[in-house]
C-alpha positions as CSV (number, residue, x, y, z in Angstrom):
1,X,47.0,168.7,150.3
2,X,43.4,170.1,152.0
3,X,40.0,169.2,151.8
4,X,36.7,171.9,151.2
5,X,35.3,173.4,148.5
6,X,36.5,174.7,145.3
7,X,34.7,176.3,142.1
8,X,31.4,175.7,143.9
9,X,31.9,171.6,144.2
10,X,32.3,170.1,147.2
11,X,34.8,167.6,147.9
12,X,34.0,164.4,149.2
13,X,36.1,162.5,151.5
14,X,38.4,160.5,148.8
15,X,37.0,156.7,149.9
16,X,39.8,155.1,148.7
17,X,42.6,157.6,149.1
18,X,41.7,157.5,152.8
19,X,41.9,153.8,153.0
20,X,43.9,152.6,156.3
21,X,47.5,151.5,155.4
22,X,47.6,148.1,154.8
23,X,49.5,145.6,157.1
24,X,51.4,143.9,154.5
25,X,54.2,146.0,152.7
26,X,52.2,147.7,149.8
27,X,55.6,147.0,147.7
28,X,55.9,143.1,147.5
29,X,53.4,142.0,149.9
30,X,55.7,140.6,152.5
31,X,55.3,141.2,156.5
32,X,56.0,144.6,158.1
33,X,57.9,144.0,161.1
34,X,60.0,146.3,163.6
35,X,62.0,149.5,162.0
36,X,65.4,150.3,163.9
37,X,63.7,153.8,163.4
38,X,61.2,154.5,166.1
39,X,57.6,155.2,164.8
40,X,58.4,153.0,161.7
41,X,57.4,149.7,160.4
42,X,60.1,148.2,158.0
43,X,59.4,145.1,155.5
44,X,61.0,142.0,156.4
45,X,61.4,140.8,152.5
46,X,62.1,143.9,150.6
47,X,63.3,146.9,153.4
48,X,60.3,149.4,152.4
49,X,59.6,151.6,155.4
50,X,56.3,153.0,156.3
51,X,54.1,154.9,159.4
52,X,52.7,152.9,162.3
53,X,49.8,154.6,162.1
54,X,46.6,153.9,161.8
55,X,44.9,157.0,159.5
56,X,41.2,157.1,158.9
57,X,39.0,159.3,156.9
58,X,38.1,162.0,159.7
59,X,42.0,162.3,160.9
60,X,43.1,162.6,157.1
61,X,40.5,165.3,156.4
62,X,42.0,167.1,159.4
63,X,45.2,166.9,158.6
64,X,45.2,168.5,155.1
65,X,42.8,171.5,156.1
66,X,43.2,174.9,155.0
67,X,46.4,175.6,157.0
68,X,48.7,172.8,155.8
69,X,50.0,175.3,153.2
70,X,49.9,178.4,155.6
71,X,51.7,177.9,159.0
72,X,51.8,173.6,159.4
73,X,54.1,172.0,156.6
74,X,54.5,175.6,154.9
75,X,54.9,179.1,156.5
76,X,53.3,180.6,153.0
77,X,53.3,178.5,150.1
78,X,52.3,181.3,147.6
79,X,55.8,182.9,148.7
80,X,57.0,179.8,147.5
81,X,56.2,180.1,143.9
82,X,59.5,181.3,142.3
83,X,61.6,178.6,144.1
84,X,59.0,175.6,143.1
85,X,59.1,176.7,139.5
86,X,62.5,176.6,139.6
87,X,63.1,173.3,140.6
88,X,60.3,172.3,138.6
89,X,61.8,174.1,135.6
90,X,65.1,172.2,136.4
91,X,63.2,168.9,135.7
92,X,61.9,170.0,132.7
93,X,65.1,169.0,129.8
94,X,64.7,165.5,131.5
95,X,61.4,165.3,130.7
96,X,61.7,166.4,127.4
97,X,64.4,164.7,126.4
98,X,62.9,161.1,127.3
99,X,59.3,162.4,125.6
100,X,61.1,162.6,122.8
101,X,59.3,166.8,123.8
102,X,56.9,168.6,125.3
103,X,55.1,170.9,123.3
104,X,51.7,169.3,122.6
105,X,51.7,166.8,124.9
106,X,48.9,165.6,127.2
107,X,50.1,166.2,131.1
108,X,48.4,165.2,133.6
109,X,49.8,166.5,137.5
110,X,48.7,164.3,140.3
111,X,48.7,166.5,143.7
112,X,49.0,169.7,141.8
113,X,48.3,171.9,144.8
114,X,48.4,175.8,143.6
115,X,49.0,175.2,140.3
116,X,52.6,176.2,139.5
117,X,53.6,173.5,138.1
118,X,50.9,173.5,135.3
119,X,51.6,177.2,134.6
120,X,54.9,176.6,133.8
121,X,54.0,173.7,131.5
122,X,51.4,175.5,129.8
123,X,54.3,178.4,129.6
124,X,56.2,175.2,127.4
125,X,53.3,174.6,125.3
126,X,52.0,171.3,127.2
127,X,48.5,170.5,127.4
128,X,48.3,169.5,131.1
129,X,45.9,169.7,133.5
130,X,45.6,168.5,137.6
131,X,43.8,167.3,140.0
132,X,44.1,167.9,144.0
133,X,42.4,166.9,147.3
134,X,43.5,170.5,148.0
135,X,40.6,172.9,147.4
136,X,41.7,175.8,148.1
137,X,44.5,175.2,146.3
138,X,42.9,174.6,143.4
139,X,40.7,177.8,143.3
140,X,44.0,179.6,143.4
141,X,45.3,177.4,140.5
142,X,41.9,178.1,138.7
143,X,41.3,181.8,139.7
144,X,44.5,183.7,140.5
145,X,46.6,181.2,137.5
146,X,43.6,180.1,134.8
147,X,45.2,176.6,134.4
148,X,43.4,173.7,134.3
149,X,42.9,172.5,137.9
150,X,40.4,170.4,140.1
151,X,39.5,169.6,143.4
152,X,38.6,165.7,143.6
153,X,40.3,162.3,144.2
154,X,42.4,160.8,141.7
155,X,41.2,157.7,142.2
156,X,37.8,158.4,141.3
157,X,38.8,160.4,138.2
158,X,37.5,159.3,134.4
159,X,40.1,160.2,132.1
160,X,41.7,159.6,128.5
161,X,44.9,158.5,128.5
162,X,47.6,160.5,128.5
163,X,51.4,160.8,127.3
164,X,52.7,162.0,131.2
165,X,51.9,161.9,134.5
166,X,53.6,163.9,137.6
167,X,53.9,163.1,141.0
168,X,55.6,165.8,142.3
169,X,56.2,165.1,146.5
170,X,53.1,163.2,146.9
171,X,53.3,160.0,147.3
172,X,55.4,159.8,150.6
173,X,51.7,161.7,152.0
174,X,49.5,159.0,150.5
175,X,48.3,155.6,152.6
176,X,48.0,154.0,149.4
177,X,50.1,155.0,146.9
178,X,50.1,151.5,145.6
179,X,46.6,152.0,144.1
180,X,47.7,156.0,142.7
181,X,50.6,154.1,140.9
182,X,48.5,151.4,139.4
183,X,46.0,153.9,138.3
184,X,48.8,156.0,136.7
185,X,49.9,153.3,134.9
186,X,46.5,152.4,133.5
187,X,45.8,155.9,132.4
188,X,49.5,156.5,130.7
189,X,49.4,155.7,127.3
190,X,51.9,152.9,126.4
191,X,55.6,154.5,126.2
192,X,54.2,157.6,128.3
193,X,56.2,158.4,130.9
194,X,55.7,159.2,134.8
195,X,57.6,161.4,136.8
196,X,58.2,161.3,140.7
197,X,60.0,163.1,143.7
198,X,60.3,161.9,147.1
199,X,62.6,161.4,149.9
200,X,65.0,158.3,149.4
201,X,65.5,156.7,152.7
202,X,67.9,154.6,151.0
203,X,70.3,158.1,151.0
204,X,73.9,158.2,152.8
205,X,71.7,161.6,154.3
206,X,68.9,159.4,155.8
207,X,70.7,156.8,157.2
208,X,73.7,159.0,159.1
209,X,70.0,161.3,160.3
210,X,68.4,157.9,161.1
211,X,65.1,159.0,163.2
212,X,66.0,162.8,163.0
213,X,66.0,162.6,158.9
214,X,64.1,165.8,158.0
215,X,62.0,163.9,155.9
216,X,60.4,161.8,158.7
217,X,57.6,163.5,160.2
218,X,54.4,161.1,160.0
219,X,51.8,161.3,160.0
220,X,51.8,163.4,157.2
221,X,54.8,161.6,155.1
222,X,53.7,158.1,155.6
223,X,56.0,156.0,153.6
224,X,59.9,155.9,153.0
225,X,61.2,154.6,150.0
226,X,64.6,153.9,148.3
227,X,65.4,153.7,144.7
228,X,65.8,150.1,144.8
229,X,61.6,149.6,146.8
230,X,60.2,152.7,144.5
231,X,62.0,150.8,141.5
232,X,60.1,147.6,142.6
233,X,56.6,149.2,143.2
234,X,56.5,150.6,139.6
235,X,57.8,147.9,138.4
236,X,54.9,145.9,139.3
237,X,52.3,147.8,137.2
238,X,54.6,147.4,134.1
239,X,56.5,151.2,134.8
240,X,60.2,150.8,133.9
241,X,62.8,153.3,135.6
242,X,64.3,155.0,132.5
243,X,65.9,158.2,135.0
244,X,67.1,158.2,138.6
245,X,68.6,161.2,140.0
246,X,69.2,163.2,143.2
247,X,69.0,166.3,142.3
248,X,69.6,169.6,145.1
249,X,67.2,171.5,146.1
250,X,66.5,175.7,145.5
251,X,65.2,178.6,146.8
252,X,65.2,182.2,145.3
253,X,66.9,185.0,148.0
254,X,64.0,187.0,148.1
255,X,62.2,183.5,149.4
256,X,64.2,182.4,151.9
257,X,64.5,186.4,153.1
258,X,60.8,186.6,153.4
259,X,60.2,183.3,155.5
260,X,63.3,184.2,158.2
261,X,62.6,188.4,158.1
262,X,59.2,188.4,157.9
263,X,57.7,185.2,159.6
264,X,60.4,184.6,161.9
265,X,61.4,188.5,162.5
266,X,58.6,190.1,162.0
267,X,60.1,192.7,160.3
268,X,57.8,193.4,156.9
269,X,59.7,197.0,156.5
270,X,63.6,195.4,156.5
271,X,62.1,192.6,153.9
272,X,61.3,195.2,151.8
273,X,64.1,197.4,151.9
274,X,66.5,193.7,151.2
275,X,64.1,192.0,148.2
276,X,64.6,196.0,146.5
277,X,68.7,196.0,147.1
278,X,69.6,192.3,146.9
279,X,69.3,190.6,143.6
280,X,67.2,187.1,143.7
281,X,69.7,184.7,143.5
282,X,68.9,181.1,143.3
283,X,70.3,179.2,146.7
284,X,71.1,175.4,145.8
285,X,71.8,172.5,148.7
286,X,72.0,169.0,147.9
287,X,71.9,166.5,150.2
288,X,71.4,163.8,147.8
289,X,68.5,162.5,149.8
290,X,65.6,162.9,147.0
291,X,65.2,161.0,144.6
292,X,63.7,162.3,140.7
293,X,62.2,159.0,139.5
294,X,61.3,158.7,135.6
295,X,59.6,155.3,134.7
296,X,58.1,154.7,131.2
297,X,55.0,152.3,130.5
298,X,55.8,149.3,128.6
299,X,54.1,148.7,125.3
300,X,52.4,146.0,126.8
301,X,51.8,146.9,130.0
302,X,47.9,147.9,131.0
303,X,48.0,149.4,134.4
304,X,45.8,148.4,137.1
305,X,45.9,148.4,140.6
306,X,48.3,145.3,140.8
């Protein structure tokens, strides 16, 4: 996620994206009182844990500037490519088997960042396109990829409907992901499908970690949720879980090689001399702390922003 300018359109501060987190649990409503975890707020009806923070527009702008994807949350994100298309490839029969599959349908990526995720769909024959608060993402995804990418808020996008919608690591970073799901669900068509990672602070991982659980590090990820408090969210806007998984996580060799010897070491010439003699294996660890969500839109379900 970032904020600037992309294809020569500047990006307005998303009004509603940047909306302060409410004070109620934006899962059932209920009261948000003391977490066990320090930093935390936990529901006292329903367990979902979120940030106590208080985020407004000017300290979400700075937060996802130019550098989130270069040195803050990721040394360099381009170098990431070949592992995020592999675990986005690794999603794929999933997706295709519960869409009944892919080639021809209408994709729509929520938080699609640099783009690799579309160019492997439009690689499967998927008409997809994406949207990001991330603009120099975006011109990457539009320039350096040609797939079908914008800079803009979600929640102000016009769209037809479509058959799928991804939400790949994004809604932990959102303050209200509530609305994102409930406009999802309004812009799915009915039976189409939505398609989610995240951390699952319900995880054997996350609850030995407790407050050193990799995942928590607001105020970027703001909210914490378990399969059972994800399950209930999507539930209200008429989304039925029809896949919940944990699958691992992987990184090519050369990847990993490049973030320790060349960001951490220094050493350009040694990374060289290793991503020419080692082959690029793919580097799988599972913790069994995130959670691949698939919910499908009932036939009679309309969406909204519950």
């Amino acid at each position: 996620m970032g904020v600037g300018e992309a294809a020569g359109v500047s990006v307005a501060p998303p009004r509603d994206l940047v909306a302060a987190v409410p004070n109620a649990c934006l899962v059932c409503g209920g009261e948000l009182g003391p977490s066990p975890l320090d930093g935390l707020r936990r529901c006292v009806d329903c367990g979902f844990v979120t940030a106590d923070t208080d985020l407004d527009a000017s300290d979400f702008m700075t937060l996802y500037g130019a550098d989130y994807f270069h040195g803050s949350e990721y040394l360099d994100y381009v170098e990431e490519r070949e592992s995020l298309r592999l675990n986005f490839a690794r999603r794929m029969p999933v997706l295709e088997a519960l869409a009944g599959g892919l080639q021809g349908k209408s994709l729509l990526e929520i938080g699609c960042a640099y783009g690799f995720f579309l160019e492997l769909a439009r690689e499967r024959g998927i008409d997809a396109r994406g949207i990001d608060i991330a603009a120099d993402g975006v011109r990457y995804a539009q320039e350096t990829l040609g797939v079908r990418a914008e800079a803009g808020d979600y929640l102000a996008l016009q769209t037809d409907p479509v058959e799928l919608i991804a939400m790949w690591d994004t809604v932990e970073h959102l303050p209200r992901p509530d609305l994102f799901l409930g406009k999802a669900a309004a812009d799915l068509r009915p039976g189409g499908l939505v398609a989610i990672t995240t951390g699952d602070i319900g995880s054997l991982n996350a609850r030995l970690r407790g407050r050193r659980w990799r995942m928590i590090h607001p105020p970027t990820h703001l909210h914490y949720f378990s399969t059972a408090t994800m399950t209930r969210l999507l539930a209200r806007f008429g989304l039925e879980v029809v896949h919940l998984s944990h699958p691992g996580v992987s990184r090519r060799l050369h990847s990993i090689l490049h973030i320790v010897v060349v960001h951490r070491l220094g050493a350009a010439w040694l990374n060289r001399i290793a991503s020419r003699t080692l082959p690029n294996l793919a580097l799988t660890l599972n913790l069994h702390d995130v959670m691949f969500v698939v919910a499908q839109k009932r036939s009679n379900a309309t969406g909204g922003k519950g």
